[in-house]
PDBQT receptor file of N, H, CA, C and O in Angstrom, charges set to zero:
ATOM      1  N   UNK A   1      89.293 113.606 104.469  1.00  0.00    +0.000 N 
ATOM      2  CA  UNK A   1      88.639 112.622 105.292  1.00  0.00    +0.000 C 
ATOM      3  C   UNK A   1      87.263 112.301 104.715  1.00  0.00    +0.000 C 
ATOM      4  O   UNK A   1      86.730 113.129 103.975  1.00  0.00    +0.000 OA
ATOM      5  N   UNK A   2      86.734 111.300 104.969  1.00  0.00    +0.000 N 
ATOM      6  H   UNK A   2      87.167 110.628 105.570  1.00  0.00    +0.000 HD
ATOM      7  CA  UNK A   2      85.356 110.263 104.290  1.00  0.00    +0.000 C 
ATOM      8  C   UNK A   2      84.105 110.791 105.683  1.00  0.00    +0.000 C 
ATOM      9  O   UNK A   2      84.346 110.765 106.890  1.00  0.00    +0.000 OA
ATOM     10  N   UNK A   3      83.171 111.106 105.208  1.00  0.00    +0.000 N 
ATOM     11  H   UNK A   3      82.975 111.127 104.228  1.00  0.00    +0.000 HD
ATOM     12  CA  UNK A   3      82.013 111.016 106.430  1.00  0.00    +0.000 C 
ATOM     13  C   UNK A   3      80.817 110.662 105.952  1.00  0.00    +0.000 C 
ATOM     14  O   UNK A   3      80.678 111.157 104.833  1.00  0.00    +0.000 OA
ATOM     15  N   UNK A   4      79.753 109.943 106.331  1.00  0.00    +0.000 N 
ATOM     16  H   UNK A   4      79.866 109.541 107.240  1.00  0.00    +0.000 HD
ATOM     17  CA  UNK A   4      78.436 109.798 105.808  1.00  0.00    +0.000 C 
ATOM     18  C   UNK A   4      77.398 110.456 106.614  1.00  0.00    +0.000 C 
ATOM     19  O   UNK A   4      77.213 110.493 107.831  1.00  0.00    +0.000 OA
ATOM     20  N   UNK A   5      76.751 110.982 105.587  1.00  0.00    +0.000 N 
ATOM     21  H   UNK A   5      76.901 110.953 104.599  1.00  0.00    +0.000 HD
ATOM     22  CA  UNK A   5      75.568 111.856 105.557  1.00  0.00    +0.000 C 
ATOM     23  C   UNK A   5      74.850 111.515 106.799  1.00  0.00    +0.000 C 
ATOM     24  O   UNK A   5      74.519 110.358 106.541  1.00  0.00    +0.000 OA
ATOM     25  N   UNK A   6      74.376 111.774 108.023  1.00  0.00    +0.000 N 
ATOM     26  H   UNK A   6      74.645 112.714 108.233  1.00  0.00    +0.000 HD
ATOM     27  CA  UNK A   6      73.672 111.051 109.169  1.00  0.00    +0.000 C 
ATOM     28  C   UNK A   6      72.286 111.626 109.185  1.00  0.00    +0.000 C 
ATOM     29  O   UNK A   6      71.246 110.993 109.363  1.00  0.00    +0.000 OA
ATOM     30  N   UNK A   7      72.448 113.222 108.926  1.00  0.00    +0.000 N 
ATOM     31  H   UNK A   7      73.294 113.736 108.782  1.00  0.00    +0.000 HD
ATOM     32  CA  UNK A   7      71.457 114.132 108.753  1.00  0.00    +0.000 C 
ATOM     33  C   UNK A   7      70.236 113.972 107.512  1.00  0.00    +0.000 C 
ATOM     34  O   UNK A   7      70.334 113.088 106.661  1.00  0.00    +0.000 OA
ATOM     35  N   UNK A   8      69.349 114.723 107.529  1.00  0.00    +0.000 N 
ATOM     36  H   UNK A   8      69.269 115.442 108.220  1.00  0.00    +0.000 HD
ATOM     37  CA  UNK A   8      68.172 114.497 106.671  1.00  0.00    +0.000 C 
ATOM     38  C   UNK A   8      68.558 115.790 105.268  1.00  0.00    +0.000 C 
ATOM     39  O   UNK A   8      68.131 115.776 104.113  1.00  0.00    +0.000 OA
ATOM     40  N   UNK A   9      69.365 116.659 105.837  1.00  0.00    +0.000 N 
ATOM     41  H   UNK A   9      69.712 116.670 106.775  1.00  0.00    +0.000 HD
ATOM     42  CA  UNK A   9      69.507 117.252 104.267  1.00  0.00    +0.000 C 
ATOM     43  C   UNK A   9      70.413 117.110 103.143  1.00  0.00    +0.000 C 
ATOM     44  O   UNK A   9      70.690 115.914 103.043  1.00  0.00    +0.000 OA
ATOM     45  N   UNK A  10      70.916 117.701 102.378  1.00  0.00    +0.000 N 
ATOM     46  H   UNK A  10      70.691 118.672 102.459  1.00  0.00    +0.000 HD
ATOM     47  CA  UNK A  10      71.807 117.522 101.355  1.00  0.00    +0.000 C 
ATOM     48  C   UNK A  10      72.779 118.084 101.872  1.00  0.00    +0.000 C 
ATOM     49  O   UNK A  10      72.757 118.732 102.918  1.00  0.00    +0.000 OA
ATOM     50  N   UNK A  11      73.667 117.887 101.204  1.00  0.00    +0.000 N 
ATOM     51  H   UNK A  11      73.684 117.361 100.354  1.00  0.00    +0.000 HD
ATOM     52  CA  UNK A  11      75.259 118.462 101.631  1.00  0.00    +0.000 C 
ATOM     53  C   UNK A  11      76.068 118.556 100.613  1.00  0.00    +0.000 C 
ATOM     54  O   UNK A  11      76.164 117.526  99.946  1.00  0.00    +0.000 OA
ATOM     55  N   UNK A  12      76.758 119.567 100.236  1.00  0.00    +0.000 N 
ATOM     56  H   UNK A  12      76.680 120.403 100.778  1.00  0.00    +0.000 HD
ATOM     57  CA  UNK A  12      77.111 119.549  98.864  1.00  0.00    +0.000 C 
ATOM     58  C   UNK A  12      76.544 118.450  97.742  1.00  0.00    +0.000 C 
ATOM     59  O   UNK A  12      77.273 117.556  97.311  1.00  0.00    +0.000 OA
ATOM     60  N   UNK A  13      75.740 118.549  97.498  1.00  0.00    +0.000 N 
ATOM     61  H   UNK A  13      75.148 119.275  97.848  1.00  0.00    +0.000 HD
ATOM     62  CA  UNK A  13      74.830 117.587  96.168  1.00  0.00    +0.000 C 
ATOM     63  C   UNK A  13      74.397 116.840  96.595  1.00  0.00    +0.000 C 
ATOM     64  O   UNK A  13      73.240 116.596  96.254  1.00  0.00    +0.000 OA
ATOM     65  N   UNK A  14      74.931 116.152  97.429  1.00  0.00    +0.000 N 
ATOM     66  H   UNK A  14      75.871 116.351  97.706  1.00  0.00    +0.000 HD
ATOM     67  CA  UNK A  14      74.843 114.578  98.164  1.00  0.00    +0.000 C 
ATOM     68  C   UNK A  14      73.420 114.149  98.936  1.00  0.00    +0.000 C 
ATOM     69  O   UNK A  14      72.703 114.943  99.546  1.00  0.00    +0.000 OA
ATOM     70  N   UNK A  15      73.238 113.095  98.815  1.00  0.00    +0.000 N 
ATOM     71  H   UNK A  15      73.820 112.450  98.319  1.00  0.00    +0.000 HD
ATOM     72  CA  UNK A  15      71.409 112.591  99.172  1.00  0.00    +0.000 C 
ATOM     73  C   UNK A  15      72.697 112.142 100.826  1.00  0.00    +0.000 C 
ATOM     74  O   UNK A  15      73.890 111.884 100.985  1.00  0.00    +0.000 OA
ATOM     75  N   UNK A  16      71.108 112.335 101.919  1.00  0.00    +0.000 N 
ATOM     76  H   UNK A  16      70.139 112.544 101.789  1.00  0.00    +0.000 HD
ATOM     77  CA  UNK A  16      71.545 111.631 103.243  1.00  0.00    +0.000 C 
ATOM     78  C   UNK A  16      71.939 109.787 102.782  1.00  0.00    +0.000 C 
ATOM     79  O   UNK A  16      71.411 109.086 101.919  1.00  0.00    +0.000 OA
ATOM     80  N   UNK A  17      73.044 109.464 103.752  1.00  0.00    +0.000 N 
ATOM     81  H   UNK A  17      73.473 110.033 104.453  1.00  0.00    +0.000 HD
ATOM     82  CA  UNK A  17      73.502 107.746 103.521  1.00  0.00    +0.000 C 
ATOM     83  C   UNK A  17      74.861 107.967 102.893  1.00  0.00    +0.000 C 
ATOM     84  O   UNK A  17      75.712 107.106 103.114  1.00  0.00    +0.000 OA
ATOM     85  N   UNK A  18      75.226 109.166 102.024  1.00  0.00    +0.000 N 
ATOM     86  H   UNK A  18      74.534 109.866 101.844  1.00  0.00    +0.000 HD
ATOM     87  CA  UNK A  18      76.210 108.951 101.191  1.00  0.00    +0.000 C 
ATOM     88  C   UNK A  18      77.505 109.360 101.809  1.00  0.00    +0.000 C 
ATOM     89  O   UNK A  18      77.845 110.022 102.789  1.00  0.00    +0.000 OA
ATOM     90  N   UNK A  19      78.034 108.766 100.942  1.00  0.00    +0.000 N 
ATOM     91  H   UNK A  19      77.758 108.228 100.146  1.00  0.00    +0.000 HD
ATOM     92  CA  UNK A  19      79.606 109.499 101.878  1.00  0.00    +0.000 C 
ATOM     93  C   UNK A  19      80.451 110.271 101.300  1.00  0.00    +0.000 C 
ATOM     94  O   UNK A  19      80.678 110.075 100.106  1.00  0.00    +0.000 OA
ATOM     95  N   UNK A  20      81.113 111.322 101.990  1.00  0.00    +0.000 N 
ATOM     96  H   UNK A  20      80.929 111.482 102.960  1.00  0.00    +0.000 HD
ATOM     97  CA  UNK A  20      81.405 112.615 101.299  1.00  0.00    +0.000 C 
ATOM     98  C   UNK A  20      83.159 112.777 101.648  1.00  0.00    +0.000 C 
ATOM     99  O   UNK A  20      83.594 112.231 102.662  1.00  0.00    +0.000 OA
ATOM    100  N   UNK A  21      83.796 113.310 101.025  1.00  0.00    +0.000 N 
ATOM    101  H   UNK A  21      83.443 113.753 100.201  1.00  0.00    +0.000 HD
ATOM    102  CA  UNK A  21      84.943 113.794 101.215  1.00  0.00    +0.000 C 
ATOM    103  C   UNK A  21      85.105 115.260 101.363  1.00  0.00    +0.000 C 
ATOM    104  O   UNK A  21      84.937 116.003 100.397  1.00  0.00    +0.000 OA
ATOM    105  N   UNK A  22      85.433 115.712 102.564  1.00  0.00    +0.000 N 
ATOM    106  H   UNK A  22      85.569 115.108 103.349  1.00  0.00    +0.000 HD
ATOM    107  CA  UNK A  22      85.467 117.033 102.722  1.00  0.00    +0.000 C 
ATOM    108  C   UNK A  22      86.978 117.261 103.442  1.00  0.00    +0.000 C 
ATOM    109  O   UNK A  22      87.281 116.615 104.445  1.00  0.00    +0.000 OA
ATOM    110  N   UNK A  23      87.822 118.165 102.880  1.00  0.00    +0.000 N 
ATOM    111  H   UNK A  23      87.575 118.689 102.065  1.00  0.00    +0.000 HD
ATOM    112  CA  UNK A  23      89.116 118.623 103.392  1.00  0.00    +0.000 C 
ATOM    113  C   UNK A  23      89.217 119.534 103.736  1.00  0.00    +0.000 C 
ATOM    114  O   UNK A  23      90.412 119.828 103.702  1.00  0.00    +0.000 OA
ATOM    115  N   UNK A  24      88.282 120.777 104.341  1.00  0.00    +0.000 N 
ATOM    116  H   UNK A  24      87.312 120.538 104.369  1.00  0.00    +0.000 HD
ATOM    117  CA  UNK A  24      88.043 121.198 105.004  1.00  0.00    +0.000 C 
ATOM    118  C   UNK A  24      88.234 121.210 106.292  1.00  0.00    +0.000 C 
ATOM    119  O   UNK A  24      87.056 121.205 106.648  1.00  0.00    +0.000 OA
ATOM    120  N   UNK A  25      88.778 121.220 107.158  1.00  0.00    +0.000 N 
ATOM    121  H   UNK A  25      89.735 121.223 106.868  1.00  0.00    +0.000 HD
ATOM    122  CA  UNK A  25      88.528 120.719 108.675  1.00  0.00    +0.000 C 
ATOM    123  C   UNK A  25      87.655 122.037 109.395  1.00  0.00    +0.000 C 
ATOM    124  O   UNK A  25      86.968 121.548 110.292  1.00  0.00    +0.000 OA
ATOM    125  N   UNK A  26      87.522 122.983 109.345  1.00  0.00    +0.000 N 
ATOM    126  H   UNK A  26      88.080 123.380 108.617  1.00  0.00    +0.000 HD
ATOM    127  CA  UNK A  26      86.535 123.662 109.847  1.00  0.00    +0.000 C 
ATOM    128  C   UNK A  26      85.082 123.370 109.651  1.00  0.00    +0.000 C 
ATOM    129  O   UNK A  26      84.124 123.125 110.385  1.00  0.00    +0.000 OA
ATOM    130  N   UNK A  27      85.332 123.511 108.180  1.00  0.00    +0.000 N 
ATOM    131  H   UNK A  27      86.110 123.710 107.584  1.00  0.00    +0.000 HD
ATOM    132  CA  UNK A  27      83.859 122.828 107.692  1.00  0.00    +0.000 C 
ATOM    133  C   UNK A  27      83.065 121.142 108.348  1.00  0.00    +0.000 C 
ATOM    134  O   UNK A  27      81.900 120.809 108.566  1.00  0.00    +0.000 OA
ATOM    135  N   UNK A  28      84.631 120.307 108.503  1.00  0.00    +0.000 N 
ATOM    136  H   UNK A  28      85.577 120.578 108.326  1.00  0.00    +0.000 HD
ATOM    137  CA  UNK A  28      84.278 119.241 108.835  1.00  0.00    +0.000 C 
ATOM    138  C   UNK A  28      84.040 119.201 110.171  1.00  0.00    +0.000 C 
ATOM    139  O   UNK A  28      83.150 118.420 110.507  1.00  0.00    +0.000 OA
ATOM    140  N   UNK A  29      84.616 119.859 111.085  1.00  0.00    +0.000 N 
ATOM    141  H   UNK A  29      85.339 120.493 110.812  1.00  0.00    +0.000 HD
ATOM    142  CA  UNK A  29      83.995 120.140 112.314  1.00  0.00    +0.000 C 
ATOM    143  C   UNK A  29      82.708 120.730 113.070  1.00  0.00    +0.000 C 
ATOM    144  O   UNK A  29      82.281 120.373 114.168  1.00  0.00    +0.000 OA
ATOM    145  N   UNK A  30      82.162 121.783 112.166  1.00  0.00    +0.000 N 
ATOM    146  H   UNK A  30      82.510 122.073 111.274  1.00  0.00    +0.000 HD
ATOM    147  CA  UNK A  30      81.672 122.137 112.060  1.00  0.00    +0.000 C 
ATOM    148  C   UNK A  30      80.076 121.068 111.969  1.00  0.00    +0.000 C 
ATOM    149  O   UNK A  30      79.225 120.877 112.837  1.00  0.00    +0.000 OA
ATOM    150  N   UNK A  31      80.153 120.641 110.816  1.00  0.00    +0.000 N 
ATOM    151  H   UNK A  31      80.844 120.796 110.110  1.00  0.00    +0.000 HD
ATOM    152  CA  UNK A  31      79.092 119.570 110.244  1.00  0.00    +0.000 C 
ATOM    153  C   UNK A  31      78.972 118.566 111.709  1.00  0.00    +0.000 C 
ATOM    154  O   UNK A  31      77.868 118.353 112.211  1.00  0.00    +0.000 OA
ATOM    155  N   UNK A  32      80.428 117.918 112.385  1.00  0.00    +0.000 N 
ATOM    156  H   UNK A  32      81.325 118.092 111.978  1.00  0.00    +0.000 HD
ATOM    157  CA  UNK A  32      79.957 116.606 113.100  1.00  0.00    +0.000 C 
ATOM    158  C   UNK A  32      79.568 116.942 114.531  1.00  0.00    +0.000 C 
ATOM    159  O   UNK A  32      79.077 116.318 115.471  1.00  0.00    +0.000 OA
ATOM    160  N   UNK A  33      80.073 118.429 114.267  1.00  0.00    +0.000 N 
ATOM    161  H   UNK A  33      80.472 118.936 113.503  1.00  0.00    +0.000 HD
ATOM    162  CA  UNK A  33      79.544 118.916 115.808  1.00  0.00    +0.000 C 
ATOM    163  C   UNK A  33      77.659 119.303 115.480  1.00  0.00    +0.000 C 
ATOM    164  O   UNK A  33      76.917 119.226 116.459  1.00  0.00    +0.000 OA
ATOM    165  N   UNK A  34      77.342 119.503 114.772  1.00  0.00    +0.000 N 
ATOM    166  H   UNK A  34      77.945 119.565 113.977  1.00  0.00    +0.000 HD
ATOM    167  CA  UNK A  34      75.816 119.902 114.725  1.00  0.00    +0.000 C 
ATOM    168  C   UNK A  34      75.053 118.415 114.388  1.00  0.00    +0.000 C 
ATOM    169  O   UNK A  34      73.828 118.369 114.279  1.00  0.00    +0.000 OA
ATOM    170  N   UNK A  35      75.913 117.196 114.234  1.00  0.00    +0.000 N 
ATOM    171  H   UNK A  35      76.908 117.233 114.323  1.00  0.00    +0.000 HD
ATOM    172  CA  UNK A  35      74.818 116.098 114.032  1.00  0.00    +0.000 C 
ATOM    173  C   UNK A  35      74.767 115.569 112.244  1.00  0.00    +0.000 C 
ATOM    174  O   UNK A  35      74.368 114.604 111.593  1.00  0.00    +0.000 OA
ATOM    175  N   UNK A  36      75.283 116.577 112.068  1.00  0.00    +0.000 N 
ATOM    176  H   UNK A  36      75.607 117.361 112.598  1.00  0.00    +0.000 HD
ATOM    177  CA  UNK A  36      74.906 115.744 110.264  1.00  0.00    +0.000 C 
ATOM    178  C   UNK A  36      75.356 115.446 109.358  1.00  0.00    +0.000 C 
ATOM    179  O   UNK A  36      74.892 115.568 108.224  1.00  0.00    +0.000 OA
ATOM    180  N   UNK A  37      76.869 114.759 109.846  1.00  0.00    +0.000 N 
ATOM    181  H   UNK A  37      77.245 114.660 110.767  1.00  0.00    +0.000 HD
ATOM    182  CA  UNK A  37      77.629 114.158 109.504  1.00  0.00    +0.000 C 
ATOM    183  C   UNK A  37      78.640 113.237 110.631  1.00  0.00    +0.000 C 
ATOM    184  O   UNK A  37      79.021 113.819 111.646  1.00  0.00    +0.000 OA
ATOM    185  N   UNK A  38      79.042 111.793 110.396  1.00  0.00    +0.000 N 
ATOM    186  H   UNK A  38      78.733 111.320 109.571  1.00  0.00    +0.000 HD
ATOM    187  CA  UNK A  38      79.889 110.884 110.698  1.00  0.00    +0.000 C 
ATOM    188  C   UNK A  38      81.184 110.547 110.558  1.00  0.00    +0.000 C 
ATOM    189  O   UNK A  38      81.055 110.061 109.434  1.00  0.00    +0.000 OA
ATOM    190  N   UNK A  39      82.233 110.425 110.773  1.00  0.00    +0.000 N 
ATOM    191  H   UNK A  39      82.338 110.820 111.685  1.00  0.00    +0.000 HD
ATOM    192  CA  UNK A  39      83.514 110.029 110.535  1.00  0.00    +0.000 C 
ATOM    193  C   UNK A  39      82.887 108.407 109.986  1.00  0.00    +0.000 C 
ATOM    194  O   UNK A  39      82.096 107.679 110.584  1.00  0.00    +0.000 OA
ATOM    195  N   UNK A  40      83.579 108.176 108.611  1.00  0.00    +0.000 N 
ATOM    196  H   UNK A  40      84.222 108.768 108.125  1.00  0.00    +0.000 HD
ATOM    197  CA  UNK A  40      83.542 106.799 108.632  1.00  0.00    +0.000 C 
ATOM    198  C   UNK A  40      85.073 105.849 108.872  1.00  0.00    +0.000 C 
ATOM    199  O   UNK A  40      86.135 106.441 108.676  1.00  0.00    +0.000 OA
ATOM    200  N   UNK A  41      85.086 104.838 109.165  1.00  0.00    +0.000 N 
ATOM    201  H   UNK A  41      84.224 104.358 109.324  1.00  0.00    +0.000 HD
ATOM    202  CA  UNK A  41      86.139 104.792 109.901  1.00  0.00    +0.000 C 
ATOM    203  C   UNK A  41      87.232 104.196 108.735  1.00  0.00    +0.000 C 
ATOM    204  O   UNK A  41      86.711 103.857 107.673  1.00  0.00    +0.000 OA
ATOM    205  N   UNK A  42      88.649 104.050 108.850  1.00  0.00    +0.000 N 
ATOM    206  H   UNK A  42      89.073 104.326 109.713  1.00  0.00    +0.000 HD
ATOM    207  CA  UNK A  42      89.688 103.756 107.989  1.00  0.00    +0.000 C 
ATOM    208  C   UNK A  42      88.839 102.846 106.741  1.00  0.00    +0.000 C 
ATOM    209  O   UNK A  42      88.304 103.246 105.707  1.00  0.00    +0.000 OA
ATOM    210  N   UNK A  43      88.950 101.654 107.240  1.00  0.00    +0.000 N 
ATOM    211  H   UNK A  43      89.385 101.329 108.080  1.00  0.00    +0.000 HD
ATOM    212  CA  UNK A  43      88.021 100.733 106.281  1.00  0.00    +0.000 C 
ATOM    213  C   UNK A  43      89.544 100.083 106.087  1.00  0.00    +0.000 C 
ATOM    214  O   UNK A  43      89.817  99.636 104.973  1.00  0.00    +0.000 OA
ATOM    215  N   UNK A  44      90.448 100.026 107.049  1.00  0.00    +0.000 N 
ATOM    216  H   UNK A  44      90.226 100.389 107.954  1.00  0.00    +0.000 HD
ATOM    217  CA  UNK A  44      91.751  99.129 106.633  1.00  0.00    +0.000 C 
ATOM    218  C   UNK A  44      91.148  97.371 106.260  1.00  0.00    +0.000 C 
ATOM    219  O   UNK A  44      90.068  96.996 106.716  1.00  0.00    +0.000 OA
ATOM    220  N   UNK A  45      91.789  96.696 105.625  1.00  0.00    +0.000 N 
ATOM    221  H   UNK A  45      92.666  97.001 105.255  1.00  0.00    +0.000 HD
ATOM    222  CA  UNK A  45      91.356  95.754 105.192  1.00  0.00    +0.000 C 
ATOM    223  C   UNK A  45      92.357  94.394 106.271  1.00  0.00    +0.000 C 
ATOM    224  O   UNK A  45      93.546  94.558 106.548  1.00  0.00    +0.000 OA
ATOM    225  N   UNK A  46      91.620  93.270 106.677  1.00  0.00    +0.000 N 
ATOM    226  H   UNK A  46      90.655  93.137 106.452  1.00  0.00    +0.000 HD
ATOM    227  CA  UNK A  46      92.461  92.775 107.524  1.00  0.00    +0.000 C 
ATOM    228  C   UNK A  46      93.022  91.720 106.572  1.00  0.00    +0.000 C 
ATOM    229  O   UNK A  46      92.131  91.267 105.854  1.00  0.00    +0.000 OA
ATOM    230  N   UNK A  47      94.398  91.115 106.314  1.00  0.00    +0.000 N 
ATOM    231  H   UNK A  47      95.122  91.483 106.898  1.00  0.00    +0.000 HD
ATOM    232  CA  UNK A  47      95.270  90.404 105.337  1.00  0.00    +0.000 C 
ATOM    233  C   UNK A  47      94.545  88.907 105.712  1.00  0.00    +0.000 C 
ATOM    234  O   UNK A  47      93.572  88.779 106.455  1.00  0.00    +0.000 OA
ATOM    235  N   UNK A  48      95.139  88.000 105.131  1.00  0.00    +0.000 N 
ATOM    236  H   UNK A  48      95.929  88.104 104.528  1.00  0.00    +0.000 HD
ATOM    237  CA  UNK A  48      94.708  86.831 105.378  1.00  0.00    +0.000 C 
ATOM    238  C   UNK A  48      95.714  86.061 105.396  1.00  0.00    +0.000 C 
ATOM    239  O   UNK A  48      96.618  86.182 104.570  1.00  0.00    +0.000 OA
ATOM    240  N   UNK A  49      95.718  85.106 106.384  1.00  0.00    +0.000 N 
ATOM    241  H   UNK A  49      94.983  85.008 107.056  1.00  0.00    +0.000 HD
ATOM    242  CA  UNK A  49      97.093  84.105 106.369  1.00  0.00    +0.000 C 
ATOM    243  C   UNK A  49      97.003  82.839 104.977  1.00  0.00    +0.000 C 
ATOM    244  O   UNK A  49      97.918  82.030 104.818  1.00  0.00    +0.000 OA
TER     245      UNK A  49
């Protein structure tokens, strides 16, 4: 899963803003329950007629 940085520190290497892939789910729970990290959302693309 994709999340961006919300928090003010680093996160595995990563500057705050960026977006991270973590497969983890403990870890990832972990992070969005304390604030310093986001789910970013699908990013499905809408088709065009």
């Amino acid at each position: 899963m994709k999340f961006k940085i919300i928090g003010n520190k680093k996160i595995n290497g990563k500057e705050p803003g960026e977006v991270i892939e973590i497969k983890d789910d403990l870890l990832a729970e972990s992070l969005v329950s304390g604030g310093h990290i986001e789910k970013v959302s699908s990013g499905k693309k809408k088709g065009t007629k």
